[in-house]
C-alpha positions as CSV (number, residue, x, y, z in Angstrom):
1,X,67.7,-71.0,-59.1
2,X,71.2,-70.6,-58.2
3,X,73.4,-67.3,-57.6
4,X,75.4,-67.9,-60.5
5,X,72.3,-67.8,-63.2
6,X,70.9,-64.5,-60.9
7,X,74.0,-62.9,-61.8
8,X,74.0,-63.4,-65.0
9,X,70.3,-62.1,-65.4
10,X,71.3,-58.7,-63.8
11,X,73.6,-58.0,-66.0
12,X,70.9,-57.7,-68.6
13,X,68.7,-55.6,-67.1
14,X,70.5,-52.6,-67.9
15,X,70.5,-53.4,-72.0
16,X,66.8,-54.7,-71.1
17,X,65.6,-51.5,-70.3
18,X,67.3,-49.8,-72.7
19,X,65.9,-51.8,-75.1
20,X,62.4,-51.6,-73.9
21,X,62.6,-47.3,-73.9
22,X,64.4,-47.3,-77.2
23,X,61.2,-49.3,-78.8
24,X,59.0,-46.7,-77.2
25,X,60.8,-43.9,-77.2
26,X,61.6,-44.7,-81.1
27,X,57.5,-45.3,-82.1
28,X,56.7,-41.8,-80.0
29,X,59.2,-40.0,-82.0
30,X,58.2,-41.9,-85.6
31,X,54.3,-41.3,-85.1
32,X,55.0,-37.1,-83.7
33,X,57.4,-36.9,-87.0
34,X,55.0,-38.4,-89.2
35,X,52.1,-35.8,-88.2
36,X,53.8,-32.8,-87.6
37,X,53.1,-29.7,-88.3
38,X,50.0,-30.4,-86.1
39,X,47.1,-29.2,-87.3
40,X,44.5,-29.8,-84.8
41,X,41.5,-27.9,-86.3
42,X,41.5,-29.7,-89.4
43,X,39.4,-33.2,-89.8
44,X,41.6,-34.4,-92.5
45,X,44.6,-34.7,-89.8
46,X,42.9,-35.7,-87.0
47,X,41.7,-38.7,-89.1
48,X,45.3,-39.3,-90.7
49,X,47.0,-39.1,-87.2
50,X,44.7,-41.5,-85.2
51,X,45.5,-43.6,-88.4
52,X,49.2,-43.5,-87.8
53,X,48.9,-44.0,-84.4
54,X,47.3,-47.5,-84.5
55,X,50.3,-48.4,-86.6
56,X,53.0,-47.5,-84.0
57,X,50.5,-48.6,-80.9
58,X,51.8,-51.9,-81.5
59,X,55.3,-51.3,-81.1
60,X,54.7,-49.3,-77.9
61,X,52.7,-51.9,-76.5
62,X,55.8,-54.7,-76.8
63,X,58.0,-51.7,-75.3
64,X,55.6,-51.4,-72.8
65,X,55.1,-54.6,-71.7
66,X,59.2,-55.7,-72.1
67,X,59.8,-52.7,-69.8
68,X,57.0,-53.8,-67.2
69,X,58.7,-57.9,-67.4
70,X,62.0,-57.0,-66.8
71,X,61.3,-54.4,-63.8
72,X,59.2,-56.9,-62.2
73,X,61.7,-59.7,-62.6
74,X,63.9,-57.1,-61.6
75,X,61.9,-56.2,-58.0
76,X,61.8,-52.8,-59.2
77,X,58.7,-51.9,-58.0
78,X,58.9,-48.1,-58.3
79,X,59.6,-48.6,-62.0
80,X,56.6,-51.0,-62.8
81,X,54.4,-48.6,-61.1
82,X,55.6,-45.5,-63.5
83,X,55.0,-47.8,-66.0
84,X,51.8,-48.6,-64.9
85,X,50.6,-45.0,-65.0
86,X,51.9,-44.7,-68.1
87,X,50.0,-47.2,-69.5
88,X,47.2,-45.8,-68.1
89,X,47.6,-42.5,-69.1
90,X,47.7,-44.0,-72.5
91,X,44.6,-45.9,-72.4
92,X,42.7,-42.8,-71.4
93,X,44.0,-40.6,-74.4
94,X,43.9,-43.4,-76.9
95,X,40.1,-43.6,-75.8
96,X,39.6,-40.0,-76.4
97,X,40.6,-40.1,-79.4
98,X,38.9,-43.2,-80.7
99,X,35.6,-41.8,-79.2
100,X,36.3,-38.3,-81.2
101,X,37.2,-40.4,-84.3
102,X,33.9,-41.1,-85.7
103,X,32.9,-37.3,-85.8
104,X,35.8,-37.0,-88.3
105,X,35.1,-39.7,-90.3
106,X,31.4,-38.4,-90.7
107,X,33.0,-35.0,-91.5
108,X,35.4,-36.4,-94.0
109,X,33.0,-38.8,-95.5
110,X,31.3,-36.1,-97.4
111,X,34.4,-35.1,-99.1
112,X,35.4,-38.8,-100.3
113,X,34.5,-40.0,-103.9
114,X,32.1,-42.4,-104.1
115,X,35.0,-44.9,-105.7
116,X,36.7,-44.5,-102.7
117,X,34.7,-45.0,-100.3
118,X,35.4,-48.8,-99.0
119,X,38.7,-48.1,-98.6
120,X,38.6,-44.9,-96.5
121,X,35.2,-47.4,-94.0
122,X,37.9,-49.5,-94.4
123,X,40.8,-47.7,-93.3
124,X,38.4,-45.9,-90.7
125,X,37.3,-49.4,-89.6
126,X,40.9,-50.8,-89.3
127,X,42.2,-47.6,-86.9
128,X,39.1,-48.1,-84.6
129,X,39.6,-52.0,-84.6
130,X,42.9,-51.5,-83.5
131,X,42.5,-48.8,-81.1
132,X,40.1,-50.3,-79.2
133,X,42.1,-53.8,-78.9
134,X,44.8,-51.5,-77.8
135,X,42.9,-49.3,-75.3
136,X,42.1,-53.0,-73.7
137,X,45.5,-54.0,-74.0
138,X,47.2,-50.6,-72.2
139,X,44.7,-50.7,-69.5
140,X,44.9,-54.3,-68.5
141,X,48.9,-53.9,-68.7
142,X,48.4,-50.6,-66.3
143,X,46.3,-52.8,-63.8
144,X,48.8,-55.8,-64.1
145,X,51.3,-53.6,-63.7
146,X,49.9,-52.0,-60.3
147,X,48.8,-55.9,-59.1
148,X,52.4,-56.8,-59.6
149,X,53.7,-54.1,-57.4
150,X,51.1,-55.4,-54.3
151,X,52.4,-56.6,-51.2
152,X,51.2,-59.9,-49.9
153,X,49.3,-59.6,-46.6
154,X,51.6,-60.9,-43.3
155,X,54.7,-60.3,-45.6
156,X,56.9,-57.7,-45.2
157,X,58.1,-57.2,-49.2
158,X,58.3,-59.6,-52.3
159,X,61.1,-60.7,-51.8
160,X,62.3,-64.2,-52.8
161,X,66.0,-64.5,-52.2
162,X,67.7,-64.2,-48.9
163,X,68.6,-60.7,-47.9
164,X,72.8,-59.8,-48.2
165,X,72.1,-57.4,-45.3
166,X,73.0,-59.0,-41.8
167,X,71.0,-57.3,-39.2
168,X,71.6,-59.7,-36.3
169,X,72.5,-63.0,-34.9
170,X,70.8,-65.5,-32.5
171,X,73.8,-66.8,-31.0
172,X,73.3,-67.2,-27.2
């Protein structure tokens, strides 16, 4: 790859990562709007905001994993591990909450009318389905994210292009 083309790729990091938060940032704020007030003791919106979450999880996994492609292209390391973690962290409270979903749905399923039952399985069915393929996907992204960031052994750092930083010369 020549200079010329390297240049030119840094210059869209910048709008890259912006990008990449904005799509995150922008699903966070959508899904928090779309359940507040929060109302955490009641079934009903518990079960309505795991619901809406599995719609916007898809959106913050492509911000996710643009942010984690362009800050490994990028050799930012310390950024793909934040991102990592983040991931993570995700994972673990996406699982919580799929694991407490099916408490609610037994809760709630009392109150439904037997006409509308299939579609509240269904709509319970559909949130689980997609948290659980999204738990998977957060996770392995974490992990990928942390394996990207490893050092080879007997090499001193990833990187592939030639250093602009002179330290000496072997002129004798």
């Amino acid at each position: 790859m020549d200079s010329q083309s390297l240049d030119r790729r840094r210059h869209l990091i910048g709008p890259a990562y912006l990008v990449s938060v904005l799509l995150i940032l922008f699903a966070y704020i959508d899904f928090l709007l779309s359940i507040w007030p929060f109302k955490l003791d009641e079934a009903r919106w518990r079960f309505g905001s795991v619901g809406v979450f599995s719609s916007y999880s898809g959106w913050l996994l492509l911000g996710y994993l643009l942010l984690l492609w362009f800050a490994l292209g990028a050799g930012h390391r310390s950024l793909v591990r934040v991102v990592a973690v983040l991931c993570l962290v995700e994972c673990a409270l996406l699982l919580l909450a799929t694991v407490a979903f099916p408490l609610d749905v037994l809760q709630l399923r009392r109150e439904v009318p037997p006409d509308d039952l299939w579609t509240f399985q269904a709509a319970a069915g559909r949130a689980v389905l997609k948290n659980f393929a999204c738990i998977v996907a957060f996770g392995w992204l974490g992990i990928a994210g942390f394996k990207g960031t490893r050092i080879e052994p007997g090499s001193r750092s990833r990187r592939t292009e030639p250093s602009p930083l002179i330290v000496g010369s072997d002129r004798g």
